[in-house]
C-alpha positions in Angstrom: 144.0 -35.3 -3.2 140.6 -37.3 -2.4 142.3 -38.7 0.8 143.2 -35.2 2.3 139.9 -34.2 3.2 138.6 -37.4 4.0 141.4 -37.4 6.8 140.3 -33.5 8.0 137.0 -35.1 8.3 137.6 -37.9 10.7 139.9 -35.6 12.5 136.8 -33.2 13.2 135.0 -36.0 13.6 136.9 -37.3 16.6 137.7 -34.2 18.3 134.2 -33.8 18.0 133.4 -36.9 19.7 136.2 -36.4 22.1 134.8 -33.2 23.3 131.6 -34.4 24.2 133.1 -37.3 25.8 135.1 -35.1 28.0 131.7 -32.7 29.1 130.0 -36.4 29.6 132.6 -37.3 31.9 132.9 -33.4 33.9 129.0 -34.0 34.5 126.0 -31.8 34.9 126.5 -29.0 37.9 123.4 -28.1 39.8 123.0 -26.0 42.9 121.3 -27.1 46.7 120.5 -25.6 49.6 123.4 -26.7 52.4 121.2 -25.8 54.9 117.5 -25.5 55.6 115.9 -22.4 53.9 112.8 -21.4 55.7 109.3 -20.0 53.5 109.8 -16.0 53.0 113.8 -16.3 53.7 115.9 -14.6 51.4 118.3 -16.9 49.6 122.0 -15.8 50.3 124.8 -17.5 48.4 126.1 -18.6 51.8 123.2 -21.0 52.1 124.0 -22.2 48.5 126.9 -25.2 47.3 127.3 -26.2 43.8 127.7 -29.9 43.3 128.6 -32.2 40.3 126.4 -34.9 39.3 127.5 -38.4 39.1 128.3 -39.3 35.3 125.0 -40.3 33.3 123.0 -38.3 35.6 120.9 -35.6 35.0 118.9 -32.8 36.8 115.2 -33.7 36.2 113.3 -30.6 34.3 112.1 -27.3 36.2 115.0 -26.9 38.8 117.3 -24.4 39.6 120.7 -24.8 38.0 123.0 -22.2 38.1 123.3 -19.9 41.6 122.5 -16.8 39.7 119.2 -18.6 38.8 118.3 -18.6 43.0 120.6 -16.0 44.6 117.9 -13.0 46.1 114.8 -15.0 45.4 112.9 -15.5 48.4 111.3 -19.2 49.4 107.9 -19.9 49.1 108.4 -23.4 50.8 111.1 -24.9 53.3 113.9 -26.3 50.9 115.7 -28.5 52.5 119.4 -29.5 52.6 120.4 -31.7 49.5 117.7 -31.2 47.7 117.0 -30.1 44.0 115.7 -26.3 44.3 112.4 -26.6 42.1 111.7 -23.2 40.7 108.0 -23.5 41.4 109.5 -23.0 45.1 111.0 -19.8 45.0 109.8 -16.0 43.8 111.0 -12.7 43.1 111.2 -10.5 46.3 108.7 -8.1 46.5 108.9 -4.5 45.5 105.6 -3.5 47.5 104.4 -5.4 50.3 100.7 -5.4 51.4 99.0 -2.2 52.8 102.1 0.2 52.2 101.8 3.7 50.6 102.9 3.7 47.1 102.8 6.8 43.9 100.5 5.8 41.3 101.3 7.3 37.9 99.3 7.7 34.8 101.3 8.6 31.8 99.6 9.2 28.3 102.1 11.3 26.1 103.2 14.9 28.3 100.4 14.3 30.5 101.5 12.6 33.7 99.0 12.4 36.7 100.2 10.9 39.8 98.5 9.9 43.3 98.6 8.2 46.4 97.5 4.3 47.2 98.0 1.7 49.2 98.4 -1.6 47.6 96.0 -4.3 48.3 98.3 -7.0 47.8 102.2 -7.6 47.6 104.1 -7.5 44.1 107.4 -7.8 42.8 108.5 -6.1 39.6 106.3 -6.2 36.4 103.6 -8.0 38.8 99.9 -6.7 38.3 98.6 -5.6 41.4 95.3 -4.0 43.3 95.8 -0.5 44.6 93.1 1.8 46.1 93.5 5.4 45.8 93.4 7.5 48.6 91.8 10.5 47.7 88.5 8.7 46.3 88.5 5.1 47.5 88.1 3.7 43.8 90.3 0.6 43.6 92.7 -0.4 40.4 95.2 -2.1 38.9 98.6 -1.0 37.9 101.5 -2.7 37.2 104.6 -2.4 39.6 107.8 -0.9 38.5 111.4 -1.4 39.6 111.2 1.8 41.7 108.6 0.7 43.9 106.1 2.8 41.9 102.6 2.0 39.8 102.1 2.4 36.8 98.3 2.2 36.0 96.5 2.7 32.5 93.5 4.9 33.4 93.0 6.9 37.0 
């Protein structure tokens, strides 16, 4: 009886080590340009190939893996063809660019107050950004929201 779960054991043990054998062997995926992706261009998965790493090799730390991971953002450098996509060199597009009109909006409970601004820099989602009001000049900061809106904590 002492000898039937020993065996099990080295069973699981093997298919254990068999299974990491096997991922060792499929090697690490990353994703790279396969063409030259110019600062402020939006990343479309046509300019995106997925290709396997040679076994024992891995991507170094801080790069984009997965297409999901890059797919939308915009550049903030040239990334060039064949190259590891370092996430330090790409961003979230930009909900409110520069100078455009946006609806401010003060919400404290059933009070909501709302106003006109034009932002004072660009900002994508959940970004805190400078606004100045329209109606007095007093600048703030709000924080952008998906809809293109700000959200500010005092008027």
């Amino acid at each position: 009886m002492t000898r039937r779960p020993r065996l099990l054991i080295a069973v699981a043990a093997g298919l254990a080590l068999l299974g990491s054998a096997c991922a060792a062997l499929a090697g690490e995926t990353v994703t790279i340009p396969n063409r030259v992706i110019y600062p402020g261009e939006t990343i479309e998965p046509a300019a995106l190939k997925e290709v396997t790493l040679r076994q024992g090799k891995q991507a170094p730390e801080a790069v984009a893996i997965a297409s999901s991971d890059i797919e939308g953002k915009v550049a903030r450098r040239t990334l060039l063809p064949g190259r590891y996509i370092p996430l330090s060199s790409i961003r979230d597009a930009y909900v409110v660019e520069q100078g455009a009109p946006v609806q401010l909006v003060f919400t404290a409970g059933a009070l909501t107050i709302s106003a006109t601004a034009v932002t004072l820099q660009p900002g994508s989602a959940g970004d805190l950004v400078k606004v100045r009001n329209i109606d007095s000049g007093k600048v703030l900061s709000g924080t952008v929201m998906a809809d293109g809106s700000v959200r500010v904590g005092a008027l």
